[in-house]
C-alpha positions as CSV (number, residue, x, y, z in Angstrom):
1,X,-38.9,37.7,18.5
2,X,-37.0,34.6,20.6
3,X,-33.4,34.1,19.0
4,X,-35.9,30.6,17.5
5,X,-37.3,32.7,15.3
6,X,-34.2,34.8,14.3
7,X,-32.8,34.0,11.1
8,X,-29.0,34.3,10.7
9,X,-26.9,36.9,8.7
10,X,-23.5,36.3,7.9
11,X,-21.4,39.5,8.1
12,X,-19.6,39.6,5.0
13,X,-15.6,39.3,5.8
14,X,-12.8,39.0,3.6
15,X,-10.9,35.7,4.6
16,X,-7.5,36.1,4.5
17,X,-6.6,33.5,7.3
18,X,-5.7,29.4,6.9
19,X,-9.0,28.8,5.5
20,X,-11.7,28.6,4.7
21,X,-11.4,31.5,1.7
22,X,-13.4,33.3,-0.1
23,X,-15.8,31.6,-1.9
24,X,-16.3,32.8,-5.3
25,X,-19.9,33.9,-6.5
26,X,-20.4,31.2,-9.4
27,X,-19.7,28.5,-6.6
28,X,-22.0,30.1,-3.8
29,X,-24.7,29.8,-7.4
30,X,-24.0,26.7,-7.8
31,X,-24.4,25.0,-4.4
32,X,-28.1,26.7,-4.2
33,X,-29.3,25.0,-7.3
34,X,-31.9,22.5,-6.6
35,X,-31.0,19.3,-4.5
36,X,-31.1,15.7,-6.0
37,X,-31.3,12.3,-4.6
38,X,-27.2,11.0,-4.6
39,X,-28.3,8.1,-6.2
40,X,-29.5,10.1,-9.3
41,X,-29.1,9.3,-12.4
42,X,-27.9,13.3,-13.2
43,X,-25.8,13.4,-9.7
44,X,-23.9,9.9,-10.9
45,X,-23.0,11.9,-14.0
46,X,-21.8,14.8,-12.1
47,X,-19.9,12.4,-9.6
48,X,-17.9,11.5,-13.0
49,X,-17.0,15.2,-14.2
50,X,-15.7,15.9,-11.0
51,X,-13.4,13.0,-10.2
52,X,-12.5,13.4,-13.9
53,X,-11.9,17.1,-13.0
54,X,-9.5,16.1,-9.9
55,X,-7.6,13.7,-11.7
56,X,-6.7,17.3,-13.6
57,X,-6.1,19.6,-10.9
58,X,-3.7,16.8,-8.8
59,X,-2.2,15.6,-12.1
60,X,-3.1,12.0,-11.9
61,X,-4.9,9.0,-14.1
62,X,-5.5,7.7,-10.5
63,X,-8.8,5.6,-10.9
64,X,-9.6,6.5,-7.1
65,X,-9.8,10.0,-6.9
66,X,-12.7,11.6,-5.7
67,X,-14.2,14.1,-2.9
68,X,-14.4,12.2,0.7
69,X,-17.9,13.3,2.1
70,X,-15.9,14.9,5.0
71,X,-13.1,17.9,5.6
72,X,-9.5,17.4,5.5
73,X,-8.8,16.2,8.7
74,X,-10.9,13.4,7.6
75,X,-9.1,12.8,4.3
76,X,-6.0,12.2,6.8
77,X,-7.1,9.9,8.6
78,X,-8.6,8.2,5.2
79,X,-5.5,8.1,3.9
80,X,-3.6,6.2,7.2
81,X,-6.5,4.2,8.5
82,X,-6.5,2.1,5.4
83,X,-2.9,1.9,4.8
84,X,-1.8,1.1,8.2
85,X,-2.6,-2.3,10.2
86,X,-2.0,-2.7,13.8
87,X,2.2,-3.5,14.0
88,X,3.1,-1.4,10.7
89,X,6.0,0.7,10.5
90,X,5.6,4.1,9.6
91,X,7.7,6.7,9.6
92,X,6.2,10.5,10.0
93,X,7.8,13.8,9.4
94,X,6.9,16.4,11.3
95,X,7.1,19.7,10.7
96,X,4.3,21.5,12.7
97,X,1.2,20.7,13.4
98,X,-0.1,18.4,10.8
99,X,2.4,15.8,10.4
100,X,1.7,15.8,14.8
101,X,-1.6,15.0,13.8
102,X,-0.4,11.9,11.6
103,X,1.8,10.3,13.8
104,X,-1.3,10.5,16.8
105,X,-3.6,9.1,13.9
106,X,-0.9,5.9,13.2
107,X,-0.9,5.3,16.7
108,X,-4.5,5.1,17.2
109,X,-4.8,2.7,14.1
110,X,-1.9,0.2,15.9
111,X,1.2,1.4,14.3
112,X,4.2,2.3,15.2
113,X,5.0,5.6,13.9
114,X,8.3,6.7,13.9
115,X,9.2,10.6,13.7
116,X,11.2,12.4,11.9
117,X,11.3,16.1,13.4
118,X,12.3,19.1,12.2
119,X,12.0,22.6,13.7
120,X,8.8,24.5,13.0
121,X,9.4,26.9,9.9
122,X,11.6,24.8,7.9
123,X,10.8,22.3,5.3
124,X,11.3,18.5,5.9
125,X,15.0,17.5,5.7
126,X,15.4,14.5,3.0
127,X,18.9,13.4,4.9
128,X,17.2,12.9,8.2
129,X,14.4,10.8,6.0
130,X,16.9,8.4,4.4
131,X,18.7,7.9,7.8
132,X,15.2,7.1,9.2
133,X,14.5,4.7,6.7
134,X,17.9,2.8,7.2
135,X,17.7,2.5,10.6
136,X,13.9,1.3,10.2
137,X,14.1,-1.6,7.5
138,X,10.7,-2.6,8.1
139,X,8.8,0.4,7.6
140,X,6.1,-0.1,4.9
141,X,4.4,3.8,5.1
142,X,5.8,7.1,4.8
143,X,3.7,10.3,5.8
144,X,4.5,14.0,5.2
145,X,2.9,16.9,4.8
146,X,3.7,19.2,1.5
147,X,2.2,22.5,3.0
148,X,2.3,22.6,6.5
149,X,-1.0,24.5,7.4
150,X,0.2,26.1,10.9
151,X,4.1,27.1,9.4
152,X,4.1,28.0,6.0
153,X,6.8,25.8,5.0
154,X,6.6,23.9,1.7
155,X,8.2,20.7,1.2
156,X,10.1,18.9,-1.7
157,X,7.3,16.5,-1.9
158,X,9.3,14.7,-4.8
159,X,12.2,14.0,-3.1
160,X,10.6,12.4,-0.3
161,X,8.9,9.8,-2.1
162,X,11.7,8.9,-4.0
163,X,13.7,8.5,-0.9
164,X,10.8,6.6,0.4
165,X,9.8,4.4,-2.3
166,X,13.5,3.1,-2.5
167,X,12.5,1.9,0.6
168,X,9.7,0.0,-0.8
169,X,7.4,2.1,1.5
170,X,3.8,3.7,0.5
171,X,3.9,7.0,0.7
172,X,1.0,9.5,1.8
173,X,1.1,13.1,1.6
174,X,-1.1,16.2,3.0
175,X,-1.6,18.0,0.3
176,X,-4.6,20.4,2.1
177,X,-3.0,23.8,1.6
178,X,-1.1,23.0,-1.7
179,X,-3.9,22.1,-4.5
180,X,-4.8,24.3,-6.7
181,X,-2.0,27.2,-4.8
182,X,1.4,25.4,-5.6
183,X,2.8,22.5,-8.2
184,X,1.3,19.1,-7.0
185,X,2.6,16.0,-9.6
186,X,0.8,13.4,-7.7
187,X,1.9,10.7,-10.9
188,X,5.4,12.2,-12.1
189,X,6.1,12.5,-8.0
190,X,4.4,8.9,-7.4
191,X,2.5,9.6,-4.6
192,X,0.9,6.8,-3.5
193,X,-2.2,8.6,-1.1
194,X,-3.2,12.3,-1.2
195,X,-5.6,14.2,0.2
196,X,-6.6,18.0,0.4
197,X,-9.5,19.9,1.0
198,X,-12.1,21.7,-0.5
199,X,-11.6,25.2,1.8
200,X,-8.4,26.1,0.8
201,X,-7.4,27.5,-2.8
202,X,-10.1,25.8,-4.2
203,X,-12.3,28.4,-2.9
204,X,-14.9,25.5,-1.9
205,X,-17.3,25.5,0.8
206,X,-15.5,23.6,3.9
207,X,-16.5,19.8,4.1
208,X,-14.7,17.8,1.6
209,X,-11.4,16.1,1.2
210,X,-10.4,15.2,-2.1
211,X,-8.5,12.2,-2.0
212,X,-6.1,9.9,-4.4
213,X,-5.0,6.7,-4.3
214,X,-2.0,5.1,-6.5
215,X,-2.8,1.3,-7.9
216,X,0.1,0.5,-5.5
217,X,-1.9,1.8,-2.7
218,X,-5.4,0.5,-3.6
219,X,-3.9,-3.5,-4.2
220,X,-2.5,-2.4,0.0
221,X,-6.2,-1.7,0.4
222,X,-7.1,-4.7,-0.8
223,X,-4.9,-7.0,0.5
224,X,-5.3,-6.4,4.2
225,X,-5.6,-9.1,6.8
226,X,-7.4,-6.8,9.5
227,X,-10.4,-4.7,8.6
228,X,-9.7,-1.1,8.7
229,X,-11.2,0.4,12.3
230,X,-13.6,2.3,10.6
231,X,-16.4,2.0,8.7
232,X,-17.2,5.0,7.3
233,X,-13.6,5.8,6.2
234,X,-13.3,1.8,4.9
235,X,-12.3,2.4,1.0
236,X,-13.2,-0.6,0.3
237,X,-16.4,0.0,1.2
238,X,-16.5,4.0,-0.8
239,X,-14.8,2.1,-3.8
240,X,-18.3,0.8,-4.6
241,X,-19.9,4.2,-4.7
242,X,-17.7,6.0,-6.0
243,X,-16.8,3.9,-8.5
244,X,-17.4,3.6,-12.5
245,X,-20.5,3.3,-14.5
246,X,-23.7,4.1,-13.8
247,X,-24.3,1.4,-11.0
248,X,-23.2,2.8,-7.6
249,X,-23.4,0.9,-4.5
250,X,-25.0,3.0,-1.5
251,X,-22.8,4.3,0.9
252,X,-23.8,6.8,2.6
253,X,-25.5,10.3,1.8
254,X,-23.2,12.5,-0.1
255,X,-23.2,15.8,0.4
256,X,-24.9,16.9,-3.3
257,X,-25.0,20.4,-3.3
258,X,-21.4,20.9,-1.8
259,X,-20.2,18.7,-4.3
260,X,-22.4,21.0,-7.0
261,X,-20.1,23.5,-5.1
262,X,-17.2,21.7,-5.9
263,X,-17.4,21.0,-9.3
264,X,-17.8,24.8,-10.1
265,X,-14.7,25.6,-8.5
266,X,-12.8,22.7,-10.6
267,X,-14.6,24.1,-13.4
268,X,-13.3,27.3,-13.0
269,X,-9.8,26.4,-11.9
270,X,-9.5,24.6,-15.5
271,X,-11.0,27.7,-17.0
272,X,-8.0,29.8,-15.5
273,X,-5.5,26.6,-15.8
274,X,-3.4,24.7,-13.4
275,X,-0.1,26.9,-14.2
276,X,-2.1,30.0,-14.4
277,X,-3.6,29.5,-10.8
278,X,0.4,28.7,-9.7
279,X,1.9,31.8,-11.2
280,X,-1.4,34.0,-9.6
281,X,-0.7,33.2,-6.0
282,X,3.2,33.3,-6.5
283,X,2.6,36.9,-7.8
284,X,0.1,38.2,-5.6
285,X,2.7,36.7,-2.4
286,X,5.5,38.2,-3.8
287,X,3.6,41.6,-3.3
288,X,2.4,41.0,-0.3
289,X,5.6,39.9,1.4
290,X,7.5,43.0,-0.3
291,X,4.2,45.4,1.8
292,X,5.1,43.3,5.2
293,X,9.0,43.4,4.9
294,X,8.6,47.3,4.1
295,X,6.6,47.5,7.5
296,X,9.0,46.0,9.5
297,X,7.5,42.9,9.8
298,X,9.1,39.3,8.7
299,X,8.2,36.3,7.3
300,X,8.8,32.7,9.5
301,X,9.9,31.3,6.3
302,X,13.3,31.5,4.2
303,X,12.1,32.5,0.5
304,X,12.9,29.6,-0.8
305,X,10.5,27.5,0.8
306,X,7.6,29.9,1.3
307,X,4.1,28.8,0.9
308,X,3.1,31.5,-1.9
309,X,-0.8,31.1,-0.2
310,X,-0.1,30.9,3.4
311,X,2.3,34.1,4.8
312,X,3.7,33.7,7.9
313,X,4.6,36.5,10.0
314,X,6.7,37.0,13.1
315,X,4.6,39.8,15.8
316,X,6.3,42.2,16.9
317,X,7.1,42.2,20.1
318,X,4.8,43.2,22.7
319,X,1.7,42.9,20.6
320,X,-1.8,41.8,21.9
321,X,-2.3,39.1,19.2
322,X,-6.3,38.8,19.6
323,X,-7.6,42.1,20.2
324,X,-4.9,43.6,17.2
325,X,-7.0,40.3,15.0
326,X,-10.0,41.7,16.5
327,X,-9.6,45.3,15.8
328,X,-8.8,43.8,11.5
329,X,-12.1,42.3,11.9
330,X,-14.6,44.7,13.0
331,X,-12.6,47.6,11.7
332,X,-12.3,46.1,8.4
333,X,-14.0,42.9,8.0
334,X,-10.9,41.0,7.6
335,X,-9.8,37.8,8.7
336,X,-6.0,36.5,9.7
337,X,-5.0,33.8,11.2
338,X,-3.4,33.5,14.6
339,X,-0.5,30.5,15.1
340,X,-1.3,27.2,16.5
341,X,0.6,24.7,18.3
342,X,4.4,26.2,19.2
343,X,3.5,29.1,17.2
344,X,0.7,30.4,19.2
345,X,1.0,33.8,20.1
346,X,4.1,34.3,18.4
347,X,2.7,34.4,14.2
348,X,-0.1,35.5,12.2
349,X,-1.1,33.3,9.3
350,X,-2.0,35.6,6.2
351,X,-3.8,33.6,3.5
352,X,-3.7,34.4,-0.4
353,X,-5.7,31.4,-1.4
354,X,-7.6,30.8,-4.3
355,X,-10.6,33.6,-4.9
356,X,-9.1,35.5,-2.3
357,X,-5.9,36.0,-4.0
358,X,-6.1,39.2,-5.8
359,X,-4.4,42.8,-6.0
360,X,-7.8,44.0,-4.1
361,X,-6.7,41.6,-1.0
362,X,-3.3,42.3,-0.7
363,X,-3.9,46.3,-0.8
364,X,-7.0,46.2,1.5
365,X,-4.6,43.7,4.3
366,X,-1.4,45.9,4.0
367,X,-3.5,49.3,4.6
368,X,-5.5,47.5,7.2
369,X,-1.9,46.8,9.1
370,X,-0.2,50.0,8.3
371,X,-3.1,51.4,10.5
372,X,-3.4,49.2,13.6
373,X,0.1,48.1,13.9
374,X,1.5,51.6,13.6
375,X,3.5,51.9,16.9
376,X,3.9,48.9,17.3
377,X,6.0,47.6,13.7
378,X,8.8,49.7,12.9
379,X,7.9,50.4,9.5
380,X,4.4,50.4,10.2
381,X,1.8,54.5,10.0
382,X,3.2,55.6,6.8
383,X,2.0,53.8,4.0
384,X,5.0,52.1,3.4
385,X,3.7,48.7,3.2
386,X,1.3,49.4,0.2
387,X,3.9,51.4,-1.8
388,X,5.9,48.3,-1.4
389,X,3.5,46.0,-2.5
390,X,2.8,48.6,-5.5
391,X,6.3,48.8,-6.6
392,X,6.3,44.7,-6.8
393,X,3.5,44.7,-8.8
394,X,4.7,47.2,-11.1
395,X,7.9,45.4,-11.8
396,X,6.3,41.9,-12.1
């Protein structure tokens, strides 16, 4: 039989890394149920429940919030493609990787991005905003990232935009790794664009970006002398498809049986509730980073702004970071992350993110560790780690 002819089969692994994460049977249901045209009168309905079920999950009444046919990466450059016109001021905070991303993305839409920098690890400082903002009185956008993907670090995504908006600037935030895993207010925080994707603690295939967009930032949408540089990303243009009632202007194809995905996930996500899914990923990280401390092993990230869902964790020295990943994966089936960027070499990246976040997880990784780092992390060969994490739990 040629490899034509060969049909594939996915090993089954438990995905502990940046995402994507598990996906959770009732989703993996859902998405196999039988396809529809997108114009359909039954897939227009469902189009409603889900941007109805967004508007819960990112706290908002935003009228524009629905799934971009694309992954997160896309929903970024959504977001800053249609706010920025060639010659706008925008200042960008970067933290890590993704806010490097934004400030490449508002230079290749013609503005002029100005960064704010802070080191790799730690959350964006508000101070260094406000001085940014003084010094740049013509800045219309601000850009930040609320869980930085490739640190760990979780910002104060409130402060920020009420620095920035007493700027009279926009203000768009990455909010990919924090839906669904940690406290996102995108109305009581007035955030103006947000995006996030569907991989993350959503537990949804990979492929979509929710997005929402503030009145504030749908009138700069609409008021914009230069068309944005893409078409497919143009709002103005999705507006009409995704927008209310049953008459929906073609677009483009949307992915229907991801989005069947999608709403199954929401659906369970309201089932468990937003505070509920908050407090589950806070626990289940508390554990875990009690197991890795008890090994020897520490976390990028001061306590206080840890990402619950996304564990950092310093190598010990000497390690060989991919075959020691390797040896997780066919040993155990299990999936970290290594670091990206700065980072690289130097971190794993331990996810706890949405149907992936259980007691089960956290056990299987920190036995997994104890047995292929011992030797290499101080506290590593003699079960310490799980004890740890068992101890945690039974004080919680």
């Amino acid at each position: 039989m040629s490899e034509l002819d060969t049909a594939f089969e996915a090993p089954l692994r438990v995905l502990m890394g940046p995402g994507p994460s598990d996906i959770h049977p009732r989703v993996l249901a859902a998405m196999a149920k039988p396809t529809v045209g997108h114009l359909d009168p039954a897939f227009v309905g469902l189009m409603d429940q889900v941007k109805g079920q967004l508007q819960y999950a990112m706290r908002t009444s935003n009228a524009l919030t629905f799934p971009l046919s694309a992954p997160g990466s896309a929903g970024m450059e959504a977001c800053l493609v249609n706010l920025v016109e060639p010659g706008d001021t925008v200042v960008v905070c970067r933290n890590g990787v993704f806010g490097g991303r934004m400030h490449a993305i508002v230079e290749r839409a013609g503005g002029k991005a100005v960064a704010v920098d802070d080191p790799w690890g730690e959350p964006v400082d508000p101070n260094k905003l406000e001085e940014a903002l003084r010094a740049n009185p013509d800045a219309r956008v601000v850009a930040f990232v609320h869980a930085e993907t490739s640190t760990g670090a979780l910002s104060d995504a409130q402060e920020l935009a009420r620095i920035a908006h007493a700027h009279d600037c926009l203000v768009v935030v990455d909010a990919v790794t924090s839906l669904g895993g940690v406290p996102l207010e995108v109305d009581a925080w007035e955030l103006d664009a947000v995006y996030s994707g569907s991989q993350k603690c959503l537990s949804c295939a990979p492929g979509l970006s929710p997005l929402s967009f503030s009145e504030r930032a749908v009138e700069r949408v609409r008021a914009r002398k230069v068309p944005v540089q893409s078409w497919f990303l143009d709002l103005s243009l999705v507006m009409g498809y995704w927008g209310s009632g049953a008459k929906r202007a073609y677009h483009h194809t949307a992915p229907v049986n991801a989005i069947y995905g999608l709403h199954e996930a929401l659906r369970m996500l309201a089932e468990e509730g937003l505070e509920a899914a908050w407090a589950r990923h806070r626990r289940h990280h508390e554990a875990l980073a009690a197991g890795l401390e008890a090994m020897g092993l520490a976390l990028r990230v001061a306590a206080a702004h840890r990402l619950p869902q996304l564990n950092v964790v310093s190598l010990p020295a000497g390690l060989d970071d991919g075959a020691t990943r390797r040896r997780l994966l066919d040993e155990y089936g299990l999936e970290v992350g290594g670091g990206l960027g700065d980072l690289a070499g130097q971190v794993w990246r331990i996810g706890l993110m949405g149907a992936a976040c259980t007691k089960t997880n956290v056990m299987l990784c920190l036995a997994a560790l104890d047995e292929v780092l011992a030797g290499a992390a101080e506290g590593a060969g003699a079960g310490r780690g799980v004890a740890a994490a068992a101890a945690a739990y039974a004080n919680a």
